[in-house]
N, C-alpha and C positions, 0 to 999 in steps of 0.2 A: 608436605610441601609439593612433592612432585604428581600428588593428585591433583590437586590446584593447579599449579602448571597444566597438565594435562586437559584440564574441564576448561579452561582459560583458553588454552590452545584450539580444543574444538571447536566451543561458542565461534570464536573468531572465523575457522574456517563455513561455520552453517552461515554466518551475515555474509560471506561472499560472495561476488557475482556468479554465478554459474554463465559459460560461454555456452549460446549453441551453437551445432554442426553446423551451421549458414555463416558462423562468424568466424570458426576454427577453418573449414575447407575453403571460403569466399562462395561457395554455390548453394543458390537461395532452395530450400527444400521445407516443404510446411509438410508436417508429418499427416495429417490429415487430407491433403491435395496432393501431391506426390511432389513430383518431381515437374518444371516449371516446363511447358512446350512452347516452342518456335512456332508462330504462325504468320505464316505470309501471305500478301495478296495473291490470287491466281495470274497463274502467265504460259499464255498459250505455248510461247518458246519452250518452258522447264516443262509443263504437264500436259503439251499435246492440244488441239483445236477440241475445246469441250464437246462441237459436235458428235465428235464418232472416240472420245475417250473418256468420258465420263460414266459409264459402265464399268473401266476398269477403276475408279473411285470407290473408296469408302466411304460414306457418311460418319463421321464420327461425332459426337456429341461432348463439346468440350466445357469447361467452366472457369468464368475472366473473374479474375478479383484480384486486388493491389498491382495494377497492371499487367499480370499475366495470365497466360493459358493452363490449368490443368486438367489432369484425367478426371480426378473427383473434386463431388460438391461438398462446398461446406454452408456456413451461413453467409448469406450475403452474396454470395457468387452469384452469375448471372447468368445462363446458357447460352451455347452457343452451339450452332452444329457448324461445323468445317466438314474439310474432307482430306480423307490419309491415303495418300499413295505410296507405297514401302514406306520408308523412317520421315517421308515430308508432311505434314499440313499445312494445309491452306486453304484459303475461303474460296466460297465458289465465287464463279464469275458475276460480272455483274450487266452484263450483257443483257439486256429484256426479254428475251427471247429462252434465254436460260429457264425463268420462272414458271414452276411447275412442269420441266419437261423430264425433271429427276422424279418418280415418285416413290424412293427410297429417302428421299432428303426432305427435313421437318423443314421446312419453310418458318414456319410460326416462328421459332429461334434463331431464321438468317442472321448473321452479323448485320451490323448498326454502321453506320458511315462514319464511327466516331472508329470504328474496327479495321476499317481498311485506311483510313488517313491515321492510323495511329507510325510512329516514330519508329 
């Protein structure tokens, strides 16, 4: 009887939901794309007049999917280059004058307009 019990008892717990990390912490984490990055439009105030700072930029190439930014690709994700300065990203400028004067920065993957008017 108590083996039954027993077999009874586990079945039960295998059909349960299993919770993931994103639902137990509230912090969105796809184990495949890391951990989710803040990206903000560029602002001459926070990162300096691009003119004569954008040297000190990194190019960073990032990937948008279910609304966010990550470090890695999976399927479906979209490229994106930004750029990191210490723990910040954000898009380059969009200034015309900007275009083509980084030639460390992929162009081809600029953000989209749907990128800087996003929420």
């Amino acid at each position: 009887m108590r083996l039954a019990t027993a077999l009874s008892f586990s079945l039960l717990l295998a059909g349960a939901p299993i919770m993931s990390a994103s639902a137990q912490s509230g912090v969105s984490i796809d184990v495949k794309l890391g951990p989710a990055r803040t990206v903000v439009p560029y602002s001459s105030e926070k990162f300096g007049d691009w003119h004569t700072n954008y040297k000190h930029w990194t190019p960073k190439t990032m990937y948008y999917a279910n609304g966010h930014y990550y470090d890695h690709k999976a399927n479906g994700a979209r490229t994106v280059v930004v750029y990191q300065k210490g723990s910040n990203y954000f898009m380059p400028p969009q200034d015309n004058e900007w275009v083509g004067k980084d030639k460390r920065y992929n162009y081809k993957n600029k953000p989209t307009d749907e990128d800087y008017h996003r929420p």
